[in-house]
C-alpha positions in Angstrom: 0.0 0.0 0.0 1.3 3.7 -0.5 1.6 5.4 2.2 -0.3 9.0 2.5 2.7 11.2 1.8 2.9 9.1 -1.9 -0.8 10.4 -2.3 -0.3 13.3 -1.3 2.5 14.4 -3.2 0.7 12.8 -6.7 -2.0 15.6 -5.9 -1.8 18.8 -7.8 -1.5 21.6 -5.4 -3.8 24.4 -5.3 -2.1 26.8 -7.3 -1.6 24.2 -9.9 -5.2 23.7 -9.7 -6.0 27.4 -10.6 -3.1 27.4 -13.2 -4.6 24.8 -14.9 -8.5 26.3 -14.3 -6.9 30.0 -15.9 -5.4 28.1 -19.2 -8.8 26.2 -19.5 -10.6 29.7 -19.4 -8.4 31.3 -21.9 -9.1 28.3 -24.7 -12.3 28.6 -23.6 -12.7 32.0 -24.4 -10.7 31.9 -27.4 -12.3 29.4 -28.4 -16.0 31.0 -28.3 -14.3 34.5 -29.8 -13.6 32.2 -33.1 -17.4 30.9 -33.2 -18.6 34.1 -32.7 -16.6 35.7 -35.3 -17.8 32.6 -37.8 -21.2 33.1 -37.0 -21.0 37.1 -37.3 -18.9 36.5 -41.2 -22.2 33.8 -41.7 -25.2 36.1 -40.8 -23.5 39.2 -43.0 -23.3 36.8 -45.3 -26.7 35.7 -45.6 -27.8 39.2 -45.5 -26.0 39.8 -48.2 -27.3 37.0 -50.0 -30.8 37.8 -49.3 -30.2 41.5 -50.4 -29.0 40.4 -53.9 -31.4 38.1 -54.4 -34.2 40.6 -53.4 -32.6 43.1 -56.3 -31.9 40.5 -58.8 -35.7 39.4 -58.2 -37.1 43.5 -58.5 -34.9 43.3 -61.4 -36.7 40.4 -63.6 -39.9 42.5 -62.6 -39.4 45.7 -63.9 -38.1 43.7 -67.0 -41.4 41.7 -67.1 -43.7 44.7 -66.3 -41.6 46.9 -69.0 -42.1 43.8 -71.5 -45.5 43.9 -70.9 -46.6 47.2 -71.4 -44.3 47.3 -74.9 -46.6 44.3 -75.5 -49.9 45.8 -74.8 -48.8 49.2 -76.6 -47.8 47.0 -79.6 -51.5 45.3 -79.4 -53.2 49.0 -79.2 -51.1 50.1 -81.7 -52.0 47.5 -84.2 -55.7 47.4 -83.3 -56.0 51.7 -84.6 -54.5 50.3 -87.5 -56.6 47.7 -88.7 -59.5 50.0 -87.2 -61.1 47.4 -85.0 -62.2 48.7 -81.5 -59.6 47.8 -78.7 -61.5 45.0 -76.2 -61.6 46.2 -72.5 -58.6 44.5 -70.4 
């Protein structure tokens, strides 16, 4: 059997024991600065993302309304033309 002073002397003293609790808090924290800095570079990102898309999408609209209306001037136009009455839209 070991005897108590064998035990004792395996045991990490107190200030070894805070040593060791201050280096697990630093990678800790460094550790939770690097997710948060992933996170904040993500949600810009998807912001971003979501803001082009919203212009690209107001984008293709104009050019569809703008499409349409050379469309329905084109109709109007050739309906004085061939003298007809335009129907009611």
């Amino acid at each position: 059997m070991k005897s108590s002073d064998e035990i004792n002397s395996t045991e990490p003293t107190p200030e070894q024991l805070l040593n060791l609790l201050d280096a697990q808090m630093r990678a800790s924290r460094q550790k939770r600065a690097t997710q948060e800095s992933g996170r904040r570079r993500m949600q810009v990102t998807i912001i971003l993302l979501i803001v082009v898309g919203a212009g690209f999408a107001l984008w293709i609209l104009t050019f569809l309304l703008n499409d349409m209306k050379h469309a329905r001037q084109h109709e109007e136009n050739e309906s004085i033309e061939q003298g007809s009455p335009m129907e009611l839209r």
